[in-house]
C-alpha positions as CSV (number, residue, x, y, z in Angstrom):
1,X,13.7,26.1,3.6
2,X,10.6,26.2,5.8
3,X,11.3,27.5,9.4
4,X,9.5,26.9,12.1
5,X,9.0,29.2,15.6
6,X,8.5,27.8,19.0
7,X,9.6,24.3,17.9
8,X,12.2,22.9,17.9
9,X,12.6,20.3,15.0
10,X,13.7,19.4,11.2
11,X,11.4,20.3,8.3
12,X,11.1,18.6,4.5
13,X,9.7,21.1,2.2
14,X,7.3,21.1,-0.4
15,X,8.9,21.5,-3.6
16,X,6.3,23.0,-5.5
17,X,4.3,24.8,-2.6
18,X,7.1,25.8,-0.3
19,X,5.8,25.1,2.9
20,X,6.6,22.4,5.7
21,X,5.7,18.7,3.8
22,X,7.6,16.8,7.0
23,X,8.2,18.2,10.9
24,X,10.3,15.5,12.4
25,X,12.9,15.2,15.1
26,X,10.4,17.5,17.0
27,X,11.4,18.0,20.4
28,X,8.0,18.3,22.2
29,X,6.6,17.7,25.9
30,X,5.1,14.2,27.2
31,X,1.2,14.9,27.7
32,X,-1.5,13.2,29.3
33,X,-4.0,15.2,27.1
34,X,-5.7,12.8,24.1
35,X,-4.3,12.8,21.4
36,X,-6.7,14.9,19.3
37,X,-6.3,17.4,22.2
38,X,-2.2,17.2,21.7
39,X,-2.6,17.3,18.1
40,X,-4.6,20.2,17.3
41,X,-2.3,22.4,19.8
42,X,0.5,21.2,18.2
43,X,-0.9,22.1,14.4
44,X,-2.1,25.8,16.0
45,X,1.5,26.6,16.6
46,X,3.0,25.3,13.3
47,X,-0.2,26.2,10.8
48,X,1.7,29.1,9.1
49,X,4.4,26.5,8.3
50,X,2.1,24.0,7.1
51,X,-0.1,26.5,4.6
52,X,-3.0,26.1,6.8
53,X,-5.0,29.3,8.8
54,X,-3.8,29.4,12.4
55,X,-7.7,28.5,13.9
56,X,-7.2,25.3,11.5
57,X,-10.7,26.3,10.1
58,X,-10.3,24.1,7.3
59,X,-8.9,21.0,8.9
60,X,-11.9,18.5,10.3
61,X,-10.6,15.8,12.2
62,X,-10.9,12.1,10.8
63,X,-9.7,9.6,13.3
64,X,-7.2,8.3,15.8
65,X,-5.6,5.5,15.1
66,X,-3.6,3.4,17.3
67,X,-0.3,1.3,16.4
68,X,2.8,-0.1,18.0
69,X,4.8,3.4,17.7
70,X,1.9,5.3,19.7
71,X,-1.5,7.6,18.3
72,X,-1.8,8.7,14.8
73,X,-3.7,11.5,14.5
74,X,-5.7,12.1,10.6
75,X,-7.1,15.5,9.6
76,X,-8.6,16.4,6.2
77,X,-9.1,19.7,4.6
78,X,-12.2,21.0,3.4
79,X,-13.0,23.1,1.1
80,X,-16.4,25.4,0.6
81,X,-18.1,22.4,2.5
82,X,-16.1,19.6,0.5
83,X,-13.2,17.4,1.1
84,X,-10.1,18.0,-1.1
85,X,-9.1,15.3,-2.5
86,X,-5.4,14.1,-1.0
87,X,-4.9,17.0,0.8
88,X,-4.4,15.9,4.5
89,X,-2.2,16.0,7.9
90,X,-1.4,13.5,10.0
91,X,-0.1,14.1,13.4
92,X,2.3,11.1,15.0
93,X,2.1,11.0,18.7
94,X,4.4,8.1,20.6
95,X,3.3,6.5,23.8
96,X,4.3,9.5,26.5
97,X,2.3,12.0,24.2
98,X,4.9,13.6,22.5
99,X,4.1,14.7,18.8
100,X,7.7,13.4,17.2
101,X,6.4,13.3,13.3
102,X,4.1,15.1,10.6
103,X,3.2,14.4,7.4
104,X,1.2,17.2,5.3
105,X,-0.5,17.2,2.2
106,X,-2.5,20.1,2.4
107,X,-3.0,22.6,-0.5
108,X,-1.7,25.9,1.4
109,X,-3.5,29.2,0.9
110,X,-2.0,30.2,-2.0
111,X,-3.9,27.1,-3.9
112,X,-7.2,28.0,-2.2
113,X,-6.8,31.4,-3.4
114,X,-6.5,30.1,-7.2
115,X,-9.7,28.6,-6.4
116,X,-11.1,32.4,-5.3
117,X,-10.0,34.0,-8.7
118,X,-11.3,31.3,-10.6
119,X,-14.5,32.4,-9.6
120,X,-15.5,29.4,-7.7
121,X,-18.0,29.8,-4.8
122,X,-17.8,33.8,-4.6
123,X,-21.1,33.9,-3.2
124,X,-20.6,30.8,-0.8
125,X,-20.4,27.0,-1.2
126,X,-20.4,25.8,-4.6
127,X,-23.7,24.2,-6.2
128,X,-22.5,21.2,-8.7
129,X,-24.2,22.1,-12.3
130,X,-24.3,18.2,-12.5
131,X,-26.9,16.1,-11.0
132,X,-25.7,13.2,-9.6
133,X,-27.2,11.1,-12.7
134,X,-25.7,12.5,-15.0
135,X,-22.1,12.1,-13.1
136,X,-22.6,8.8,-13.4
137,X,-23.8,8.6,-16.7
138,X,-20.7,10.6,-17.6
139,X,-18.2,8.3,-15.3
140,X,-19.5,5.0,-16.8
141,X,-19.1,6.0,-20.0
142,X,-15.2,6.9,-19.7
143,X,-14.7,3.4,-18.2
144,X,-15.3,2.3,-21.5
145,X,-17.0,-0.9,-20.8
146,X,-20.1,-2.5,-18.9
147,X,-19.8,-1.3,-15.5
148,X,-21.2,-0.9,-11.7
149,X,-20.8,2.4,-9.9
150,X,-18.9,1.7,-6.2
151,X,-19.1,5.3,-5.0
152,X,-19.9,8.7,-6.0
153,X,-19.1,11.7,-4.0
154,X,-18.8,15.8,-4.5
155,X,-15.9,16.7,-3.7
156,X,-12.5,19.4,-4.3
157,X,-10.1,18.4,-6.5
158,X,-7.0,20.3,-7.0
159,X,-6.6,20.3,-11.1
160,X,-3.7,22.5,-12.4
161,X,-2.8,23.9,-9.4
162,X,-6.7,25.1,-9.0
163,X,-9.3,23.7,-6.3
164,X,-12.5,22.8,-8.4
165,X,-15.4,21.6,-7.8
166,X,-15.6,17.4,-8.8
167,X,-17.6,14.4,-8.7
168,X,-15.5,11.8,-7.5
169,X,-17.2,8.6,-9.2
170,X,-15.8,4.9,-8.3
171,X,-16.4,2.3,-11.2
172,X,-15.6,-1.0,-11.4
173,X,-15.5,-3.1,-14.8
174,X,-14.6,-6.8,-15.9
175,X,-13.6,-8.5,-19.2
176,X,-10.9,-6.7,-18.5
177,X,-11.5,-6.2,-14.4
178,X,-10.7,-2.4,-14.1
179,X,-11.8,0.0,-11.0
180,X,-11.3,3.6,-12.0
181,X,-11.5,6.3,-10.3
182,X,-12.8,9.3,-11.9
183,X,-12.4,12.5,-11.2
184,X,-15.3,15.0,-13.2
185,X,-15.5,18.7,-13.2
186,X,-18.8,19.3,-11.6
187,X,-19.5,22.7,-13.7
188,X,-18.5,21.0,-17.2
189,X,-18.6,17.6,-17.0
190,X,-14.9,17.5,-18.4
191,X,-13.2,13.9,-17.1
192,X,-10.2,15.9,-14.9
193,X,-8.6,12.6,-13.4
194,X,-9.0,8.9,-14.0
195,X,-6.9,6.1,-12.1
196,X,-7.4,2.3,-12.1
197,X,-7.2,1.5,-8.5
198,X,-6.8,-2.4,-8.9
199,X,-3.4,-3.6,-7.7
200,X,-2.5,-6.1,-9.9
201,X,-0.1,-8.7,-10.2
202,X,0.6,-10.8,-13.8
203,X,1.1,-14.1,-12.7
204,X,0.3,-17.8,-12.3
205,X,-0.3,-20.1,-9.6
206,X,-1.5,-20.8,-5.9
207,X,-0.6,-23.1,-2.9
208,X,0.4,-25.9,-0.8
209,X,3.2,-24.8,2.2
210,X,4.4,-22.3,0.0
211,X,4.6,-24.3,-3.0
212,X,5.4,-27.8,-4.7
213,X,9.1,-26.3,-6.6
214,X,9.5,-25.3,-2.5
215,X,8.4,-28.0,-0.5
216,X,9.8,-30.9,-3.2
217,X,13.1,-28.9,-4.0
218,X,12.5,-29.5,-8.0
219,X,12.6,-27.0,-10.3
220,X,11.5,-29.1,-13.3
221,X,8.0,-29.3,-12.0
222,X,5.7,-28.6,-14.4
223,X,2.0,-27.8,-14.7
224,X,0.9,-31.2,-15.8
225,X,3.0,-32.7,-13.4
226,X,2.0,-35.2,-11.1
227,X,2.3,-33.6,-7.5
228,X,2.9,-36.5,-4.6
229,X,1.3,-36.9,-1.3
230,X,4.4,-35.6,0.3
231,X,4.0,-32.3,-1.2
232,X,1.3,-31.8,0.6
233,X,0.9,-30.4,4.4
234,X,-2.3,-31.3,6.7
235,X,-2.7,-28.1,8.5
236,X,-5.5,-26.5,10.9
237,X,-7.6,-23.9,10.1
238,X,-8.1,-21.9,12.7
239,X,-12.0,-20.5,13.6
240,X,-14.3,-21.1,11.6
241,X,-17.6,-19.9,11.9
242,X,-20.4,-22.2,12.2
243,X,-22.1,-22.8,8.5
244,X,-19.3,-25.5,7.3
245,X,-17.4,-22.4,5.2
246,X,-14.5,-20.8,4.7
247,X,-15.6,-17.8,6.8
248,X,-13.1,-16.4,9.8
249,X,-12.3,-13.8,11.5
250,X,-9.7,-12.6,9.2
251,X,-10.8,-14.1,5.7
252,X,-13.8,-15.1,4.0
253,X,-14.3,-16.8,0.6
254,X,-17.9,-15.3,0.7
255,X,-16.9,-14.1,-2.8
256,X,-16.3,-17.6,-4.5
257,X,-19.0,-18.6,-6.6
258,X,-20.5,-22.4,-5.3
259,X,-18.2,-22.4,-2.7
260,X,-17.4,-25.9,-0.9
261,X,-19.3,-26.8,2.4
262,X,-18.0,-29.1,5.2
263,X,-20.3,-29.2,7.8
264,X,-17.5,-31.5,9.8
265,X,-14.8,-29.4,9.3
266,X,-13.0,-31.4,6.9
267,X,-11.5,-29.8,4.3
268,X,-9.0,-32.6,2.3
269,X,-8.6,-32.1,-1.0
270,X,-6.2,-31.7,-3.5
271,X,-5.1,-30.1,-6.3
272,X,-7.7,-29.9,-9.3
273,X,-10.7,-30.7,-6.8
274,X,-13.1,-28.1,-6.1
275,X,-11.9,-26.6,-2.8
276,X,-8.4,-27.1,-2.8
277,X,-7.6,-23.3,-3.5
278,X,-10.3,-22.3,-0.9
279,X,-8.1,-23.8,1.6
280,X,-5.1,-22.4,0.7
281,X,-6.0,-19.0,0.8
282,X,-8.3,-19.2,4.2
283,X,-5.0,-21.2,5.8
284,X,-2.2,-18.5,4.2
285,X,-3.9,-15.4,4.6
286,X,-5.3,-16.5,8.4
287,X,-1.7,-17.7,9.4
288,X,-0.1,-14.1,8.0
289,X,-2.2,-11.8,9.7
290,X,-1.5,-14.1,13.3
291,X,1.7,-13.5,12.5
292,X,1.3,-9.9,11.7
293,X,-0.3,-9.2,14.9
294,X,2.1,-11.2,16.7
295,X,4.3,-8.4,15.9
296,X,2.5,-6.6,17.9
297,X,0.2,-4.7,15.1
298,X,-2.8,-5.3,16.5
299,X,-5.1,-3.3,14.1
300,X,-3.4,-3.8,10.6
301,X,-6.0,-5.2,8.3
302,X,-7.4,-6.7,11.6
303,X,-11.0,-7.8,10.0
304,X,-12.4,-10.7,7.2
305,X,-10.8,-9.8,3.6
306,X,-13.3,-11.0,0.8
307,X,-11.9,-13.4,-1.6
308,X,-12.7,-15.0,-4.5
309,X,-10.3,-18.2,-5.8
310,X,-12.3,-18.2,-8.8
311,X,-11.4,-15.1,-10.6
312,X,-11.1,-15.2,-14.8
313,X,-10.5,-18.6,-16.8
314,X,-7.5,-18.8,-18.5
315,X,-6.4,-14.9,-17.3
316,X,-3.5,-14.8,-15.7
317,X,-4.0,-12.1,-13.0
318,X,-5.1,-11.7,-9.6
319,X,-5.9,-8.6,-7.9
320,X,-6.7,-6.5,-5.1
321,X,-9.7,-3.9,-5.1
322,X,-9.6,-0.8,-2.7
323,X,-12.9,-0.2,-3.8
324,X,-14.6,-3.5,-2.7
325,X,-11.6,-4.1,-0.2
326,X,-11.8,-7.5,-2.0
327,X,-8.9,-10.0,-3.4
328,X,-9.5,-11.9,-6.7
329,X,-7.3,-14.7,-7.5
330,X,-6.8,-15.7,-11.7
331,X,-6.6,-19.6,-13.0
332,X,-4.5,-18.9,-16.2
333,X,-1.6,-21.4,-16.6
334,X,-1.2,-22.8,-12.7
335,X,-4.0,-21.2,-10.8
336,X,-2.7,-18.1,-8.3
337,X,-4.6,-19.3,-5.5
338,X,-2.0,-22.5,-5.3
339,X,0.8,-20.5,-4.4
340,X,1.4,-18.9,-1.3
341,X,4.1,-16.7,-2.1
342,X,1.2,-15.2,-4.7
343,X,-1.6,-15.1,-2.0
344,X,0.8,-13.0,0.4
345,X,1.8,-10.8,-2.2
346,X,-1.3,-9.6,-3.0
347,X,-2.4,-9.5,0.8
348,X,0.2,-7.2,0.9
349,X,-1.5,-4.7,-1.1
350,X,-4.6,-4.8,1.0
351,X,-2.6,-4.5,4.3
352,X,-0.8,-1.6,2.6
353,X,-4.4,0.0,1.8
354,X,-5.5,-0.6,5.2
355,X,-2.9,0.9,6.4
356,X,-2.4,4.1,4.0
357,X,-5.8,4.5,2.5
358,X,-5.5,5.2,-1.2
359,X,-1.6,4.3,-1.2
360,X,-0.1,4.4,-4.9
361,X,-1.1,7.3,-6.4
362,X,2.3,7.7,-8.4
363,X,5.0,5.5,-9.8
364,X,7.1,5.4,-7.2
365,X,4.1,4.3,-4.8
366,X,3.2,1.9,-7.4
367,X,6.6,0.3,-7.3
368,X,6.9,0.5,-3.6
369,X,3.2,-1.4,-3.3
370,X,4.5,-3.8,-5.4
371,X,8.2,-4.6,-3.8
372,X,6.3,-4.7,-0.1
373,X,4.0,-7.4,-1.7
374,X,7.2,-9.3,-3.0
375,X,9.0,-8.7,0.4
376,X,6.0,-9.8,2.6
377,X,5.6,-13.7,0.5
378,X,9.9,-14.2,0.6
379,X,9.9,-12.9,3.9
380,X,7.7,-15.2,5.3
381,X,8.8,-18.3,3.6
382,X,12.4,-17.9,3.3
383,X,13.3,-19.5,6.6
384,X,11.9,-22.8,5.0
385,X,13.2,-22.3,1.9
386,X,16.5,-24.3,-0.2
387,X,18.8,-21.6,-0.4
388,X,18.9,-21.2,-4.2
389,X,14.8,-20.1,-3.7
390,X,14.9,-18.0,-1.3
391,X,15.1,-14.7,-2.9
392,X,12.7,-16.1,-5.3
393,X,8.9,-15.0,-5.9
394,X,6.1,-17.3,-7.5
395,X,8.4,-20.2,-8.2
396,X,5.3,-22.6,-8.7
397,X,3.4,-20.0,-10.5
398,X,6.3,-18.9,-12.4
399,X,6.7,-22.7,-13.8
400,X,3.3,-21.9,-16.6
401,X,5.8,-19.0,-18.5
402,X,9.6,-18.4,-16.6
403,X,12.8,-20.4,-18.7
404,X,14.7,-20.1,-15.5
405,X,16.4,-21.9,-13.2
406,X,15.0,-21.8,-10.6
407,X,11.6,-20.5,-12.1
408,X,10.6,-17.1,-10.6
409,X,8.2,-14.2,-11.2
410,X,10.3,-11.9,-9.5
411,X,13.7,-12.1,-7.7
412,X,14.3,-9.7,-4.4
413,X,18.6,-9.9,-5.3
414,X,18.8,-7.5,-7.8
415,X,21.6,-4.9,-8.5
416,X,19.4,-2.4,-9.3
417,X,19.9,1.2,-8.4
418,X,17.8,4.6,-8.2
419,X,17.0,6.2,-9.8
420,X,19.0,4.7,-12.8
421,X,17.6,1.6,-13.0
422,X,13.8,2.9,-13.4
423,X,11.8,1.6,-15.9
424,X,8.7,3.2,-15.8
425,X,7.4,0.0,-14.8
426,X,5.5,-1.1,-11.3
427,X,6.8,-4.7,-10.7
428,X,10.1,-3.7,-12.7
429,X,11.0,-1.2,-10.8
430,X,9.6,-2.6,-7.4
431,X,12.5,-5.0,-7.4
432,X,15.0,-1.8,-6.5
433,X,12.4,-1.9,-3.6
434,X,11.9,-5.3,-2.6
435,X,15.9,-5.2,-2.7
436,X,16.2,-2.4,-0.1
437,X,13.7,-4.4,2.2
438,X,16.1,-7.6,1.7
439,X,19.1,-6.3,2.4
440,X,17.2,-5.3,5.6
441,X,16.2,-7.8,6.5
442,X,19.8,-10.2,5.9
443,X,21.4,-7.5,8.0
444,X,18.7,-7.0,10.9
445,X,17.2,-10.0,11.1
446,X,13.6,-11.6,9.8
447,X,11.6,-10.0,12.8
448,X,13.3,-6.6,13.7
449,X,12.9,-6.1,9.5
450,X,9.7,-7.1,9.3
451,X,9.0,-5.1,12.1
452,X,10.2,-1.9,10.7
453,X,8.8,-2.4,7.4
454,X,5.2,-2.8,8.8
455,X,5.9,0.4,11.3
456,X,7.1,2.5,8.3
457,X,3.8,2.2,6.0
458,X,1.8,4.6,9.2
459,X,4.9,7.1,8.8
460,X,4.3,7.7,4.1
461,X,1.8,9.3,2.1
462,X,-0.1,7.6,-0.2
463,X,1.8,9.3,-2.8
464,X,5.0,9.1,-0.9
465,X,8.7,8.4,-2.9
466,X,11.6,6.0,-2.5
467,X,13.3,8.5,-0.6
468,X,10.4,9.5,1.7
469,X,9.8,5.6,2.6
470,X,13.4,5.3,3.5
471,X,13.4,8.4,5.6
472,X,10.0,6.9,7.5
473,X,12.3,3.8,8.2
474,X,14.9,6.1,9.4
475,X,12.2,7.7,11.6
476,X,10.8,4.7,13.1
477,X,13.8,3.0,13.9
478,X,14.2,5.7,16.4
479,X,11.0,5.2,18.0
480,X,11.0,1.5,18.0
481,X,14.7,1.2,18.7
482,X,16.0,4.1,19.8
483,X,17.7,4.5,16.2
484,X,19.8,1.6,17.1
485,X,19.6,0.7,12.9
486,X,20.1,4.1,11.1
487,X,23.5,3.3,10.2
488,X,22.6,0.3,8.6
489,X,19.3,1.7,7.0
490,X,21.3,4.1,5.4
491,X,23.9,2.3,4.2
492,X,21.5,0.3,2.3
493,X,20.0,3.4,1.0
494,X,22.8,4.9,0.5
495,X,24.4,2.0,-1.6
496,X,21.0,1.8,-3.8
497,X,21.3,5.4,-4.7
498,X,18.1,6.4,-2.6
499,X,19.9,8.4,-0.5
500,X,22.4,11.2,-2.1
501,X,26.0,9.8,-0.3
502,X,27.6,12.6,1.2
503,X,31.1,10.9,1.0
504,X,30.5,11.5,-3.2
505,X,29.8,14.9,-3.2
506,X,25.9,14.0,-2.7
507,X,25.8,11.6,-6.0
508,X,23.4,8.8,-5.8
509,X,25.3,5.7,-6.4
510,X,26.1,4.8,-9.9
511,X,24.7,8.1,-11.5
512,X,26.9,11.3,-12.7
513,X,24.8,14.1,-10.8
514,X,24.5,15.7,-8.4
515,X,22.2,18.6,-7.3
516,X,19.2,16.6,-9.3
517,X,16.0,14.9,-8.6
518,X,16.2,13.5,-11.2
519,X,14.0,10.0,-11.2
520,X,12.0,11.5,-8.1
């Protein structure tokens, strides 16, 4: 176990590395300094602990961000000149300028010095042996298909447990829409890493107020059917810039080829007429981040997403890019864009982005990104909702393929445990997720969860685990509530087998070990 000297706090450790991964509970002074100022002394005193030099050489500061639980404070480490790829520390400061919580990535000396004996950069910085052309040459060709180049940076990548020298080249493709990143060794060219970065979800269907099966309480609906007038809500959307489009301050359908134009601000139309899904994502996306920042997160995702409601013909998909920062919406079987609970659930992924850069860089992450996107659409509507629908996802899109009753993409009232319930999976195994959340939320109520769940997302990593989440809720309920919640937090975790139960002898619930991390 990592110790610390001179502070007083609790420590995670890396398991592989062996230095401090978390400092939380840290009991620390109020200050007055800013919060790079606070941050940076606090890091001098616990560098040894965190793998880092003690003059932080290697850290360059990225930014302060500000949110409801105080300053967050984002440093990444460089390498010979470069940035090393997901190797960073962030410092939490609340509101009296005490540091309570940090999260670190970085790759402690030990890595660095693989780096040395490799024979990297002896001499000084490392010089890439490929030219930027021919990184991309290189890049588009392992995408495999017709593609346009995003970004392209030089950068450290830690490969094997070795810092090397990398192109980091962003592709996107489509027919099928892919972005990868890729990841090349700058000396050989060899392809070291490749990720799609699209956040995807398979399904069918957009709007009305959430959805027809909602708003008409019939679970027969069908594709074809014939939707009455009452089905339909008139609603206001909110400023619009002048030009007659869709364009706001939170959403524009800039991306929509021939989008409509109404220079008199009347946008009536219905289902099947050219506009109708235009609406429908403006209104739902507009209304959800109001409500977000009514919440009192006032810089989540706080700027125009770019949408398109037009995305593949007869593809049943709708994505998110981090790349583009973009949302595409699919028309296969009912089109995405015409229900809501669809729209918010991929907003969620770009809230999530915005607010963990990167986030889902493993499977756990991936699940997680896809239960919060489940959470956030039956949150939201739930309150409106017969009860029978309410733990229900995508009941309108879900009409096109689902043999249920009622139709569903995804239900949030599973039984599903961790880790034995894992699947291997993202949307599978995001129901043990979107479960967690729901409990929450039935025993805290729809804002205080909500809240919490928003708050956590600035406390993870992008490659953070079931268990880390649920610890960052932990964490944030004390800020934001003076811990007021843990008990029940836990219990929830406890009971899904996220956290060990220390009334079993430290078993997760409904496995036979013990002393494992196993499904971690």
């Amino acid at each position: 176990m990592t110790k610390l000297k001179n502070v007083k706090a609790k420590v995670e450790s890396h398991p592989e590395f062996k230095v401090a991964r978390r400092i939380y509970d840290i009991e620390s002074k109020p200050s007055k300094d800013k919060p790079e100022k606070i941050a940076r002394s606090f890091l001098s005193k616990v560098a040894p602990s965190l793998g880092a030099s003690k003059d932080l050489s290697e850290l360059k500061f990225d930014k302060v961000k500000k949110t409801i639980l105080g300053c967050h404070v984002l440093y990444q480490q460089h390498y010979d000149g470069r940035p090393v790829t997901g190797a960073w520390v962030k410092v939490d400061i609340d509101k009296q300028g005490r540091v309570y919580n940090v999260l670190n990535s970085l790759v402690p000396s030990a890595g660095t010095a693989k780096s040395r004996k490799a024979g990297e950069a002896s001499a000084g910085p490392a010089r890439p042996a490929l030219t930027k052309a021919e990184a991309k040459e290189i890049a588009l060709k392992a995408a495999g298909a017709t593609a346009e180049m995003l970004d392209l940076e030089h950068v450290t990548y830690p490969y094997n447990g070795v810092l090397t020298s990398a192109w980091k080249v962003v592709v996107q493709t489509s027919k099928p829409a892919h972005e990868w990143k890729i990841y090349l060794d700058a000396t050989s060219g060899a392809v070291m890493d490749k990720q799609d970065q699209l956040k995807r979800l398979n399904g069918t269907g957009r709007v009305f107020d959430p959805n027809p099966v909602v708003s008409l309480n019939n679970t027969s609906l069908e594709d074809t059917s014939v939707i009455p007038e009452r089905a339909y809500s008139q609603v206001t959307l909110r400023d619009l810039k002048a030009g007659g489009m869709l364009d706001g301050p939170f959403v524009s359908t800039v991306n929509t080829a021939q989008r409509v134009k109404a220079n008199n601000g009347k946008f009536l139309f219905k289902r099947g007429q050219k506009g109708f899904n235009e609406v429908m994502v403006y209104f739902h996306i507009d209304r959800m981040q109001r409500y977000i920042q009514g919440l009192v997160f006032k810089n989540v995702l706080k700027k125009p997403i770019k949408v398109n409601v037009n995305g593949p013909l007869n593809e049943d998909n709708s994505f998110y890019s981090p790349g583009t920062k973009a949302l595409t919406f699919g028309r296969g079987g009912v089109d995405d864009a015409e229900d809501a609970e669809i729209i918010l659930h991929e907003y969620g992924h770009a809230i999530q982005d915005d607010q963990v850069p990167g986030f889902g860089t493993n499977a756990q992450a991936g699940a997680m990104g896809e239960g919060f996107g489940d959470y956030l659409a039956a949150s939201f509507f739930a309150d409106v909702k017969p009860a029978k629908l309410r733990p229900c996802v995508g009941t309108w899109d879900a009409v096109f393929y689902s043999g249920d009753d009622p139709p569903s993409l995804r239900r949030l009232d599973s039984n599903k445990k961790f880790p034995k319930d894992l699947r291997g999976e993202v949307h599978d195994d995001g129901e043990i997720w979107s479960a967690c959340l729901w409990e929450l939320r039935g025993q805290l109520g729809r804002q205080t969860a909500d809240k919490l769940v928003l708050a956590h997302h600035f406390q993870i990593s992008r490659s953070a685990g079931f268990e880390d989440a649920a610890n960052a809720l932990v964490t944030v309920d004390k800020v934001m509530n003076e811990g007021r919640n843990e008990a029940a937090i836990r219990d929830i975790f406890i009971r899904r087998g996220i956290f060990r139960n220390p009334k079993r002898k430290n078993k997760r619930a409904g496995t036979p070990f013990a002393d494992t991390d196993e499904g971690k």
